[in-house]
C-alpha positions as CSV (number, residue, x, y, z in Angstrom):
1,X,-53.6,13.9,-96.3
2,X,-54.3,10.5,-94.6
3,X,-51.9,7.8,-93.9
4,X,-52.6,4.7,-95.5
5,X,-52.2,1.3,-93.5
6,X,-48.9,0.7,-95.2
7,X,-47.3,3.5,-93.7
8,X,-48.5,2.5,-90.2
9,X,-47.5,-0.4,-90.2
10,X,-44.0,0.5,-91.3
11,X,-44.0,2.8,-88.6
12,X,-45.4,0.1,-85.8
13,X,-42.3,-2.2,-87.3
14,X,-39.9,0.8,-87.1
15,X,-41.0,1.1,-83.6
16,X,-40.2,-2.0,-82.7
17,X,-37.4,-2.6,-83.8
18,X,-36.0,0.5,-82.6
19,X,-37.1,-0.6,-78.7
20,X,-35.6,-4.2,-79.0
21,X,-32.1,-2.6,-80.6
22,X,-32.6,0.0,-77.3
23,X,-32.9,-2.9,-74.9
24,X,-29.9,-5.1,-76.0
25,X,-27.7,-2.3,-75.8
26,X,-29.2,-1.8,-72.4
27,X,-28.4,-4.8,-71.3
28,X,-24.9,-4.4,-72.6
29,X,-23.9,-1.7,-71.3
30,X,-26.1,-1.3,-68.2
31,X,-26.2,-4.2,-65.7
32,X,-29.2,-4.5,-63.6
33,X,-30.3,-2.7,-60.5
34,X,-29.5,-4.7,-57.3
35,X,-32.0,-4.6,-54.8
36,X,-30.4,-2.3,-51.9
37,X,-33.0,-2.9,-49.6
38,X,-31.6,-3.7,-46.1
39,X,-31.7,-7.1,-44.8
40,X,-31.6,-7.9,-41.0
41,X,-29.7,-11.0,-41.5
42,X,-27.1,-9.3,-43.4
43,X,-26.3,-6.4,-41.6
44,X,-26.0,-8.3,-38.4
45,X,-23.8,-10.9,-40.0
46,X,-21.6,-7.7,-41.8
47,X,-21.7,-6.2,-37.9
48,X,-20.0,-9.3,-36.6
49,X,-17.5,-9.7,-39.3
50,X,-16.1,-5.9,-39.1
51,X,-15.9,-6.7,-34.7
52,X,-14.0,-9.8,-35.5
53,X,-12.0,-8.0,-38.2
54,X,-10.6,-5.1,-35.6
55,X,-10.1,-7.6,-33.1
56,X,-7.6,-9.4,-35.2
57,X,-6.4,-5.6,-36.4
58,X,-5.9,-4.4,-32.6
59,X,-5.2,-7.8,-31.3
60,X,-7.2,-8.3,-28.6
61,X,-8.5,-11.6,-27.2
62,X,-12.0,-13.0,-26.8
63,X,-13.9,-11.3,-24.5
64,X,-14.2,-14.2,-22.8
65,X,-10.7,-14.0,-22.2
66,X,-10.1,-11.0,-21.6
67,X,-12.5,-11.1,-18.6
68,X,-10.5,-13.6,-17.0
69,X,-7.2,-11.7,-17.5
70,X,-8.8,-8.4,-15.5
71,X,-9.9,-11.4,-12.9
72,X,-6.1,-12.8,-12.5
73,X,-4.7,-9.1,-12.5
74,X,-7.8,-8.0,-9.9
75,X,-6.6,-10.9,-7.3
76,X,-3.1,-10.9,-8.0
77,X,-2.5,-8.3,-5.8
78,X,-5.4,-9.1,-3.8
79,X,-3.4,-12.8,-2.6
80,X,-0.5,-11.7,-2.3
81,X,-1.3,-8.7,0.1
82,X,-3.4,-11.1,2.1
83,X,-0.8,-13.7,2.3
84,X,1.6,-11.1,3.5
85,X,-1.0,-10.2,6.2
86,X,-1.3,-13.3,7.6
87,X,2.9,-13.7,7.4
88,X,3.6,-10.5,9.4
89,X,0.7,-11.7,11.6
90,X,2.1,-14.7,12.3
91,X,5.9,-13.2,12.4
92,X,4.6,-10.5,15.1
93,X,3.2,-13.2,17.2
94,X,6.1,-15.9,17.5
95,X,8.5,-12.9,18.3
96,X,6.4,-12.1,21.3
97,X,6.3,-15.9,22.1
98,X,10.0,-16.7,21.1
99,X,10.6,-13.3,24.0
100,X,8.3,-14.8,26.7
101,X,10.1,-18.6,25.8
102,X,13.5,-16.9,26.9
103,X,11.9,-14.9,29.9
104,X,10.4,-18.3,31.3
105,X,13.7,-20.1,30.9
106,X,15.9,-17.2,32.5
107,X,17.8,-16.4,29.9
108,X,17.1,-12.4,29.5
109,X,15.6,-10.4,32.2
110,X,11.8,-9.4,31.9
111,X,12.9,-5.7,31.4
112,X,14.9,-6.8,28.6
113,X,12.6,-8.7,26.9
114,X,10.0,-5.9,27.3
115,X,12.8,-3.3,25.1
116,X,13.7,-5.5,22.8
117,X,10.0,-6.5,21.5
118,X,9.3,-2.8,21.7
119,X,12.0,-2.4,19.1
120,X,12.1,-5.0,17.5
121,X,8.4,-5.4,16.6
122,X,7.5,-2.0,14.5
123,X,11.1,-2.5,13.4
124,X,10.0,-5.9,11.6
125,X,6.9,-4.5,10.6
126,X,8.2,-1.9,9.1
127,X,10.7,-3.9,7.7
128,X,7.7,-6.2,5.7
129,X,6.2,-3.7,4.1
130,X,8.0,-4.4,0.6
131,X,6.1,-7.8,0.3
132,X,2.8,-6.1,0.2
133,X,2.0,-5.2,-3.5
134,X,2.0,-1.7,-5.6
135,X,-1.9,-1.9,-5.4
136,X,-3.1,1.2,-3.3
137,X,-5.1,-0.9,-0.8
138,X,-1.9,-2.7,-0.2
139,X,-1.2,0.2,2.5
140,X,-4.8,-0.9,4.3
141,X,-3.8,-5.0,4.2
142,X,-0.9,-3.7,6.2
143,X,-2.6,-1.8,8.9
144,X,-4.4,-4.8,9.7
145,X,-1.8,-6.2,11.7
146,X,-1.0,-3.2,14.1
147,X,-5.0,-3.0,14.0
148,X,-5.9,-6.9,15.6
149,X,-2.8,-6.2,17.9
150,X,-4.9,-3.1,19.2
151,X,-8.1,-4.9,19.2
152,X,-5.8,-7.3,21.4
153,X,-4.2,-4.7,24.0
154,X,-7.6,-3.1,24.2
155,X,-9.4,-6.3,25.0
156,X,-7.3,-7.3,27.7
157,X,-6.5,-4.0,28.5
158,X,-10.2,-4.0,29.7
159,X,-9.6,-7.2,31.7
160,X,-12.1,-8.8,29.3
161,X,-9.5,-11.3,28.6
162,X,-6.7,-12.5,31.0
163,X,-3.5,-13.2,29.6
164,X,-0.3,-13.0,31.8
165,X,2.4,-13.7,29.5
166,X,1.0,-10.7,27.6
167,X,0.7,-8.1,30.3
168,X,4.6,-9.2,31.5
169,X,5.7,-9.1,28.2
170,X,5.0,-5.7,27.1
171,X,4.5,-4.0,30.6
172,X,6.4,-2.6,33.5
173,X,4.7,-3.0,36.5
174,X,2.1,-6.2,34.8
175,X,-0.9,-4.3,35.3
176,X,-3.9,-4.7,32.7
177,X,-4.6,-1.3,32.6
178,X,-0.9,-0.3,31.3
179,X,-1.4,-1.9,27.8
180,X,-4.1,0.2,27.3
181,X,-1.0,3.5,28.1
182,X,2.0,3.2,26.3
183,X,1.6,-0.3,24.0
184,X,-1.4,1.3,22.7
185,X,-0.2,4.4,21.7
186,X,2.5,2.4,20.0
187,X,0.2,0.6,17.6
188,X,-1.9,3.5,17.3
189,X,1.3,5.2,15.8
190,X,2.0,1.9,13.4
191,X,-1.3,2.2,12.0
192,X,-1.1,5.9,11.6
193,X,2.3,5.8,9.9
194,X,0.9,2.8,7.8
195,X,-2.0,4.7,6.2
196,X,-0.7,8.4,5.6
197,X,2.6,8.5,4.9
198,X,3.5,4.2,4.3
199,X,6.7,3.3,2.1
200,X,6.6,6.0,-0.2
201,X,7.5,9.3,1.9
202,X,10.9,9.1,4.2
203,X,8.3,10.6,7.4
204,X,7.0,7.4,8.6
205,X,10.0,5.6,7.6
206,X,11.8,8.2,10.8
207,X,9.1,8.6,12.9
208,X,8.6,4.3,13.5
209,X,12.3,4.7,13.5
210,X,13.2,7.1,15.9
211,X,10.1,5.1,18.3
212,X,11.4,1.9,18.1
213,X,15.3,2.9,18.8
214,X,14.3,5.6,21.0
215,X,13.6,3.1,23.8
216,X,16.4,3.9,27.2
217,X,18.5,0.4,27.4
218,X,22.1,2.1,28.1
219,X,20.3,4.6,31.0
220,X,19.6,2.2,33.4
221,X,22.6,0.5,33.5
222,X,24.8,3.3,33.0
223,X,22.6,6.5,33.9
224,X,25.0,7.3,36.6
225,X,25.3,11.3,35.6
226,X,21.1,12.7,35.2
227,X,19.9,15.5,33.1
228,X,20.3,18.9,35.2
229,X,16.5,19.3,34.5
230,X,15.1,15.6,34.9
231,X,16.5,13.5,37.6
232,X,14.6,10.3,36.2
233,X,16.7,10.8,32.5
234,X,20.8,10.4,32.4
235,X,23.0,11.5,29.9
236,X,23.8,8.1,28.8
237,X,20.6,7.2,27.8
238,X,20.1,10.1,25.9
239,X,23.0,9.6,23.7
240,X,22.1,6.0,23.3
241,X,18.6,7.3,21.8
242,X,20.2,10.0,19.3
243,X,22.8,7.3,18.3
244,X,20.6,4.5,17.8
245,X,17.6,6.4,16.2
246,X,19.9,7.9,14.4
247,X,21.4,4.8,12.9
248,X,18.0,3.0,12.8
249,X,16.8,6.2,10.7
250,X,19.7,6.1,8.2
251,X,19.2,2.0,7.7
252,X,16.1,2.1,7.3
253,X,15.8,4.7,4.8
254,X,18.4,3.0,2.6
255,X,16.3,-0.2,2.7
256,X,13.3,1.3,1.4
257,X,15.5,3.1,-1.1
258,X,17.0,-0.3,-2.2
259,X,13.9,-1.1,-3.7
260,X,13.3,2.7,-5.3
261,X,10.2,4.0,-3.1
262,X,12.3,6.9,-2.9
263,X,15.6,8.6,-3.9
264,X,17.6,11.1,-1.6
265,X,20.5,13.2,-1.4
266,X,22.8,11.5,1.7
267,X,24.5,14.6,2.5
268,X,21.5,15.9,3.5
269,X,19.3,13.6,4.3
270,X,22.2,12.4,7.0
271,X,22.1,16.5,8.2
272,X,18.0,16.3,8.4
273,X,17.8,12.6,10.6
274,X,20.8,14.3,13.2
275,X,18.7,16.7,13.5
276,X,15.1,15.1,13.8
277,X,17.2,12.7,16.1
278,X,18.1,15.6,18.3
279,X,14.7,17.2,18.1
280,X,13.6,14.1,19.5
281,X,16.2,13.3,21.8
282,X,15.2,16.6,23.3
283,X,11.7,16.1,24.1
284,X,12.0,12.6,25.2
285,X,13.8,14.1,28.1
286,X,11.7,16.6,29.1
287,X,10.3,15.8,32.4
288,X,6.4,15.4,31.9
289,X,5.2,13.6,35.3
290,X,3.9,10.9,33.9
291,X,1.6,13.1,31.8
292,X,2.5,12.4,27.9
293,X,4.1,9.1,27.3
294,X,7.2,8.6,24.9
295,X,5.2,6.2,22.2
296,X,3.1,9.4,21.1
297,X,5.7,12.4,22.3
298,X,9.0,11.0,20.4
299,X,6.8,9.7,17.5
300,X,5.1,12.6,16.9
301,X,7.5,15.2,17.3
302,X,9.9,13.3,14.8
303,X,6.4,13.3,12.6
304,X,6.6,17.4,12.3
305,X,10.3,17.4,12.5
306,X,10.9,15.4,9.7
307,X,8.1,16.9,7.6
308,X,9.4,20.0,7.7
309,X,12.6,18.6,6.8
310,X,11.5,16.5,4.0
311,X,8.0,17.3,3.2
312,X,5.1,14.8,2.4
């Protein structure tokens, strides 16, 4: 049966209608589709906002900022362990000068000005090291003093340079070629001690110690009675090296332990510097003939003594 062009009409009208109720609803009820097509723009500006964001969270500076705090914290250290170069520098050489002052005007003998710089100098150096930083290369600024005074013995040890008030200063018989003997194997130990074992093991702390106090002032003026088996060593002087590297031992170590490079037992550690004193002691008056000199003997041998004693 055919329709007849009432009925599709109705229909086409039914249609419609039915569309247009469809798309209010729609509209209604579903909100349009957003265009989630990525924009360069906006996900560099969203990138920026979430950095600044967790800055603020984690509160952390510009990195402007924070470049220049690593830059202060960087040289911090760095200045203050070359300031304290150039102050023990400058301490090493006026003690030398104030020593040669008081030899020129009479007022100690030559011999006497020679021992007491040869204690007194690793003794102050030693005695700086707490101004040098925590930095690990502060250990290296240090050893740059004993270092230019050993580029100094060796250049005029050489006779490249003359200087008199050096050679008498720091030698026995004021011959060039003797600073390049004994006062050069006493630097040589500074700048050893300074680089492996420095402020934080009680084995340099000795060894500098047991050098620097170990030097015969009480033999020659009271060395009446000699060693049985070294005519050139008394029994006075002897003593007077275990006492006073003893002594210089114990107050050093409770210097460096003022400051908390390291903590020890003092019942013991008193037992172990007797007897790295004594070890010493010993060997210092062995006779050698001229052979082994005391700056690298005593040192050394109070190096293995007390590392045994103490460890690393």
């Amino acid at each position: 049966m055919a329709s007849t062009p009432h009925s599709s009409i109705s229909a086409v009208v039914a249609t419609t209608a039915a569309n247009l109720k469809l798309s209010l609803l729609r509209n209604q009820f579903c909100p349009r589709r957003h265009d989630f097509r990525p924009r360069l723009d906006r996900i560099w500006n969203t990138s920026v906002d979430v950095h600044n964001q967790r800055r603020l969270l984690l509160l952390l500076p510009p990195r402007n900022v924070r470049s220049t705090a690593f830059a202060v914290n960087v040289s911090g250290p760095l200045l203050q362990d070359a300031g304290a170069t150039v102050l023990v520098v400058a301490g090493a050489y006026a003690l030398v000068a104030g020593f040669d002052n008081l030899t020129q005007r009479q007022i100690i003998e030559q011999n006497l000005s020679r021992k007491l710089v040869h204690i007194l100098s690793g003794l102050l150096y030693m005695g700086c090291w707490p101004i040098f930083s925590t930095s690990t290369e502060a250990r290296y600024f240090a050893a740059v003093v004993p270092l230019l005074n050993f580029t100094r013995l060796l250049v005029h040890g050489l006779s490249l340079v003359t200087n008199e008030d050096l050679i008498k200063s720091v030698t026995r018989e004021g011959k060039p070629e003797e600073l390049l003997r004994g006062p050069l194997y006493y630097v040589l130990v500074l700048i050893l001690s300074s680089l492996v074992f420095w402020r934080e093991s009680p084995v340099g702390v000795i060894s500098l110690s047991m050098m620097c106090g170990g030097d015969d002032i009480m033999g020659r003026r009271f060395g009446f009675h000699k060693i049985p088996y070294n005519k050139h060593k008394s029994w006075a002087g002897s003593i007077s090296m275990f006492i006073v590297g003893f002594l210089i031992s114990i107050g050093m170590l409770y210097y460096f332990s003022i400051f908390g490079y390291f903590e020890l037992d003092w019942v013991r550690t008193v037992e172990r510097v007797a007897m790295v004193a004594m070890v010493a002691t010993l060997v210092e008056s062995l006779p050698t003939n001229g052979g082994l000199d005391d700056n690298i003997s005593v040192p050394l041998v109070s190096m293995v003594t007390a590392y045994l004693s103490f460890g690393f």
